[in-house]
C-alpha positions in Angstrom: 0.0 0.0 0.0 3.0 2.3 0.8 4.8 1.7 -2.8 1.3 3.1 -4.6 1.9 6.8 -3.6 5.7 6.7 -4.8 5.2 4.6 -7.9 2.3 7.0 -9.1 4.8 10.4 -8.1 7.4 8.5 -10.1 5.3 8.7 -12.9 3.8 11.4 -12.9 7.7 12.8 -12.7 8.7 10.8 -15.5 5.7 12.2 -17.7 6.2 16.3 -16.5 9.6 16.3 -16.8 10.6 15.5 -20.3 7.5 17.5 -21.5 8.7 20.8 -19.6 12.7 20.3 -20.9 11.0 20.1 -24.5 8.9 23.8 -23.9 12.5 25.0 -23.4 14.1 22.9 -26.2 11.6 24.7 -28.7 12.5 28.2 -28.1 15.0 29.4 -30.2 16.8 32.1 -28.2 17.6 29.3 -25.3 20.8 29.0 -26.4 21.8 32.7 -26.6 20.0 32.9 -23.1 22.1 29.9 -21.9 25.1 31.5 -23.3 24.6 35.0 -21.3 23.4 33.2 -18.3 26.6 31.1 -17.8 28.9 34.2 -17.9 26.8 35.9 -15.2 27.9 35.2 -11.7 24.5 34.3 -9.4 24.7 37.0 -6.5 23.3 34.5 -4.5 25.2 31.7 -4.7 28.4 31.4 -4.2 30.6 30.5 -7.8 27.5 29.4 -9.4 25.9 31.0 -12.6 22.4 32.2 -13.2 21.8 29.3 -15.5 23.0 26.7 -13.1 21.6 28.3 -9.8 17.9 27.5 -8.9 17.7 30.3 -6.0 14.4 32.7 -6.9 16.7 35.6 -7.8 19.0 33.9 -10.1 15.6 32.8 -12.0 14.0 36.1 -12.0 17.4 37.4 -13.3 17.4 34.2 -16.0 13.5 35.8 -17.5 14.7 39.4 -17.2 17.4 37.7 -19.7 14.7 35.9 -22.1 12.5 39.3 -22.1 15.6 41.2 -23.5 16.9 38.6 -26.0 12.7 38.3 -27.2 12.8 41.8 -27.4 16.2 41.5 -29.6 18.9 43.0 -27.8 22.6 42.0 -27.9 24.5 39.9 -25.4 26.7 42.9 -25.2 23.7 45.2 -23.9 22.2 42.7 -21.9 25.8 42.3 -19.5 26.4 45.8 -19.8 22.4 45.8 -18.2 23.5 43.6 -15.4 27.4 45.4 -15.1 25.8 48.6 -14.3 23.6 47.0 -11.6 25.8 44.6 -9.8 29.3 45.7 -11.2 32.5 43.7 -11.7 31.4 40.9 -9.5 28.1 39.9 -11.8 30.9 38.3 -14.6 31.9 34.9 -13.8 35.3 36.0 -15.3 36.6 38.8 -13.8 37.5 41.6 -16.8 40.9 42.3 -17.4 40.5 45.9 -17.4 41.6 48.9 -14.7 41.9 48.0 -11.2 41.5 44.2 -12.1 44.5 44.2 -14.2 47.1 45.1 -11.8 45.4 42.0 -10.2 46.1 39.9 -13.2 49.7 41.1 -14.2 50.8 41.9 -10.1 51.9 38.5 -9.7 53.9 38.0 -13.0 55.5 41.6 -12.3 56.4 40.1 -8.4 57.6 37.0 -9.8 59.8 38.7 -12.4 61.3 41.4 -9.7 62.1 38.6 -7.4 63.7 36.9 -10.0 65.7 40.2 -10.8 66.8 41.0 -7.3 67.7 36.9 -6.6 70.2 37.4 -9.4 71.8 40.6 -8.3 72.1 39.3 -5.4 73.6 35.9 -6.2 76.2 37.8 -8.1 77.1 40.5 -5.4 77.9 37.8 -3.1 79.7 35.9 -5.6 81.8 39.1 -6.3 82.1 39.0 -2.5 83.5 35.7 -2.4 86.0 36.0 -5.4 87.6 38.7 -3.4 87.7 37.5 -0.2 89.5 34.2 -2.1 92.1 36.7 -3.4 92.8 38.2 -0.1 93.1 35.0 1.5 95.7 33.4 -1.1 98.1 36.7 -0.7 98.2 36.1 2.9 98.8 32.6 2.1 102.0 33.5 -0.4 104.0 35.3 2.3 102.6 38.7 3.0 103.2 40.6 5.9 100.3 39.7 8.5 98.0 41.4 10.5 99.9 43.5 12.8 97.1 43.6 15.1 96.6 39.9 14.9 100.0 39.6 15.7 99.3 41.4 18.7 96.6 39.2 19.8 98.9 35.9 19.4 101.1 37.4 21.4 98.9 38.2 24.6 97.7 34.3 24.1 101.3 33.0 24.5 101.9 35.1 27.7 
């Protein structure tokens, strides 16, 4: 008696389903409006797009984009529509424009001047070393020591 009720919301599933995914299969501006609504960034929903968010706004923003692509506007107008309502954040790829692209270049311009100042620096100390190698072999090859080392060896063999 239990398995009548799901059985008969099973099929009645199976039988609205197909039929309602057909309505939207006929219209001819689905895929332009499926097009827009993926690069639009649901302001609900965290990383999701209008197209694949099902909260009421992200809807509501999904037929204000049917209306305008009925009425025959671009997809440029439509997300320049949306851009001056919700700004940057409505695109679910950030532009590469203005502030955003000190964003996009800063960590190639870091990662270049890093690399810049590692090699200046691995050179200054190798300079560093070469002469410091130079002063140790002329003491090595007889030169007059130190006098003030001298000094200090002496007070140690008191």
């Amino acid at each position: 008696m239990r398995v009548i009720p799901w059985l008969l919301l099973f099929t009645l599933m199976g039988v609205t389903l197909p039929t309602l995914a057909a309505e939207r299969a006929e219209d001819p501006n689905e895929a332009q409006v499926r097009e827009i609504a993926q690069g639009l960034r649901c302001t609900v929903c965290q990383s999701q797009s209008l197209y694949e968010s099902n909260s009421d706004l992200a809807q509501d923003m999904v037929s204000v984009i049917r209306d305008k692509v009925a009425e025959g506007q671009s997809s440029e107008a439509i997300n320049k529509y949306f851009f001056d309502r919700y700004g940057d954040y409505i695109y679910m790829e950030p532009v590469k424009s203005g502030a955003n692209l000190v964003l996009w270049l800063g960590p190639f311009v870091g990662l270049l001047a890093g690399g810049l100042g590692l090699f200046v620096a691995v050179r200054r100390w190798q300079k560093g070393q070469g002469t410091q190698s130079v002063a140790a072999k002329s003491d090595n090859q007889g030169s007059v020591p130190n006098k003030s080392i001298e000094a200090e060896l002496d007070k140690i063999e008191l």
